[in-house]
C-alpha positions in Angstrom: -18.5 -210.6 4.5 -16.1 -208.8 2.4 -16.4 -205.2 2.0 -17.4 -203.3 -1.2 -14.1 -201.0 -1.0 -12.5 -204.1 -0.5 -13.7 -205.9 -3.7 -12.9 -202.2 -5.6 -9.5 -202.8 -4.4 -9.1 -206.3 -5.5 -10.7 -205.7 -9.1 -8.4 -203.1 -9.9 -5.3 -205.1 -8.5 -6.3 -207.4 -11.3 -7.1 -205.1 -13.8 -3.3 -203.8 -12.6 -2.0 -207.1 -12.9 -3.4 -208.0 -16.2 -1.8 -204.8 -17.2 1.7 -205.5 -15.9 1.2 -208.9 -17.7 0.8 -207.1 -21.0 3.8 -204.9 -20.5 5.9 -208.0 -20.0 4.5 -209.5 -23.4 5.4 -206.3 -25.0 8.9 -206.7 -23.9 9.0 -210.1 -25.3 7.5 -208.8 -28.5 11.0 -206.6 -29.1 13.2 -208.9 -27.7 11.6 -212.0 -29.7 11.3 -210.4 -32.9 10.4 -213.7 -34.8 7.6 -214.2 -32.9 6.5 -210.7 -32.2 2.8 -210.7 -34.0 2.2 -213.2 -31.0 3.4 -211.4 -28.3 1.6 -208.2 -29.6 -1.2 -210.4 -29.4 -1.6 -211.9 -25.9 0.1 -207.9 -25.0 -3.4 -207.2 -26.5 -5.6 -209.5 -24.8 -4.5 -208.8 -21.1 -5.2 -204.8 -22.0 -8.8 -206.3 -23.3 -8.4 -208.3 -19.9 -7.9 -205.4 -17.8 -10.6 -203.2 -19.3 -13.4 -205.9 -19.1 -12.5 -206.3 -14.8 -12.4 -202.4 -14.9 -16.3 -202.9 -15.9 -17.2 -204.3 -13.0 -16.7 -201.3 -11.0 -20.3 -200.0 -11.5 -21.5 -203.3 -10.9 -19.8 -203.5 -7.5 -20.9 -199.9 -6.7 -24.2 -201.2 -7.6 -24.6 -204.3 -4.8 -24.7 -206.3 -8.2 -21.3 -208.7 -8.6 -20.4 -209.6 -5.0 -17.4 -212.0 -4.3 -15.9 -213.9 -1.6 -12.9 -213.0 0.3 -11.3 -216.3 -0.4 -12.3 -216.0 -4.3 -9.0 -213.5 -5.1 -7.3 -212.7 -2.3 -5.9 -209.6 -2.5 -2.7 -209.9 -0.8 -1.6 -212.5 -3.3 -2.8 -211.1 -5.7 -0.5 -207.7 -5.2 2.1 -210.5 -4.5 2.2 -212.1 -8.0 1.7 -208.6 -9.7 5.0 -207.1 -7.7 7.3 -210.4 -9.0 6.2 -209.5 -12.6 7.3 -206.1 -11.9 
């Protein structure tokens, strides 16, 4: 059984991720100025991305959202969010 602290962890490595994700569309906004409204945009939907998994802290705290091990792993995870860095 995974471990509450340890679905905490993961959530916020994906609310991270989604995050870092954004960041790169915002650099693709400036350096693609023709299609910059559409970078802006996805840039915007990974921050709306990030907040929603930040929600399911409580609900975690709470014994409420409970997730396998398996389901996000968090090792790959931190993996894929360190090559978009």
């Amino acid at each position: 059984m995974i471990t509450q602290n340890h679905q905490l962890k993961t959530v916020e490595a994906l609310a991270r991720r989604e995050e870092l994700i954004g960041h790169l569309y915002s650099l693709y906004a400036e350096k693609f100025q023709e299609q910059r409204s559409f970078w802006q945009k996805i840039a915007s939907e990974e921050a709306q991305h990030a907040s929603i998994l930040r929600e399911l802290d409580p609900l975690i705290r709470a014994g409420s959202v409970i997730f396998g091990r398996d389901r996000f792993p968090l090792e790959t995870v931190e993996l894929s969010s360190a090559y978009v860095e």
